[in-house]
C-alpha positions, -999 to 999 in steps of 0.1 A, spaced: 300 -464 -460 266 -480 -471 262 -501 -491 226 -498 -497 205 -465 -497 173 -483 -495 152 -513 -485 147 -510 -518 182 -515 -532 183 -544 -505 159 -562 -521 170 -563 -553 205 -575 -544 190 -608 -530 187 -621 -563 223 -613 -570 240 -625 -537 219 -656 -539 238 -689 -538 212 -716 -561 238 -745 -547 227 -740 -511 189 -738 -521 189 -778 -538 155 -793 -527 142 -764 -509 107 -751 -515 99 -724 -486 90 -686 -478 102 -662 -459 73 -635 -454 95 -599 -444 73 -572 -428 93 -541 -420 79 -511 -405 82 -475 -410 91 -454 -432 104 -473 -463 95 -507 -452 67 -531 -461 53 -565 -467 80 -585 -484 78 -624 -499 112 -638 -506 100 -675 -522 139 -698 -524 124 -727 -552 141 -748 -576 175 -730 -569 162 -696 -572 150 -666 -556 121 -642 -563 114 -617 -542 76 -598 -546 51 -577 -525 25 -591 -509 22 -616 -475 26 -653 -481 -2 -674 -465 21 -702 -449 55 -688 -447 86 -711 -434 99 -685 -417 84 -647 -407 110 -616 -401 94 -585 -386 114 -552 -380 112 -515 -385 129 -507 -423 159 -490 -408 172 -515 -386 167 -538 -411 188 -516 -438 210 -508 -407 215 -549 -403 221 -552 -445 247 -524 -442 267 -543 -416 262 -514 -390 242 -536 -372 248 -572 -357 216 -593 -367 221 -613 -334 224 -584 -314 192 -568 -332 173 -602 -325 182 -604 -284 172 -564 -282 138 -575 -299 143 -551 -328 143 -578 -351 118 -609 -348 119 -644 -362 90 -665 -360 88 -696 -376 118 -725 -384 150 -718 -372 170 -747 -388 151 -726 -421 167 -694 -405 201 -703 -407 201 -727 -439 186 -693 -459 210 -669 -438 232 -693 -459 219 -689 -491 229 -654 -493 268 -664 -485 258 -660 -444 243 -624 -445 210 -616 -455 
């Protein structure tokens, strides 16, 4: 079963599944643009041992995630395997990739 209905519902349980200990020191962005139906232009900023999460496109993002909204709700829900979804191209990282996995981290490994 799903745990999320939305991209909607995805986003706002970052803030809750975040981890502050595994963000010490860190300062970045993580600009999400999903396509489609549902999806859009997403800034998830880790700072100070927090997350906030707003609309919008971030100028010099750490890292940069693009994918169509349903894969990427598909990839929250567990009914699709992030590494798989990045080899088949569905979803694409651009940016840091030491960033990549210290964040995936921040969310308890899944974001």
């Amino acid at each position: 079963m799903a745990r999320y209905s939305s991209i909607d519902d995805v986003l706002a349980s970052y803030p809750a599944r975040f981890v502050p200990e595994k963000a010490e020191g860190v300062d970045e962005q993580v600009q999400m643009n999903l396509s489609g139906e549902g999806g859009g232009h997403y800034i998830i900023h880790v700072h100070d041992g927090q997350v906030d999460v707003t609309e919008g496109t971030a100028d010099d993002p750490t890292l940069t995630l693009d994918a169509p909204a349903d894969v990427w709700l598909s990839v929250e829900n567990g009914q699709t395997n992030p590494m798989m979804a990045m080899i088949s191209g569905k979803v694409k990282l651009k940016g840091s990739v030491p960033f990549a996995t210290k964040f995936m981290g921040m969310f308890g490994g899944k974001v």
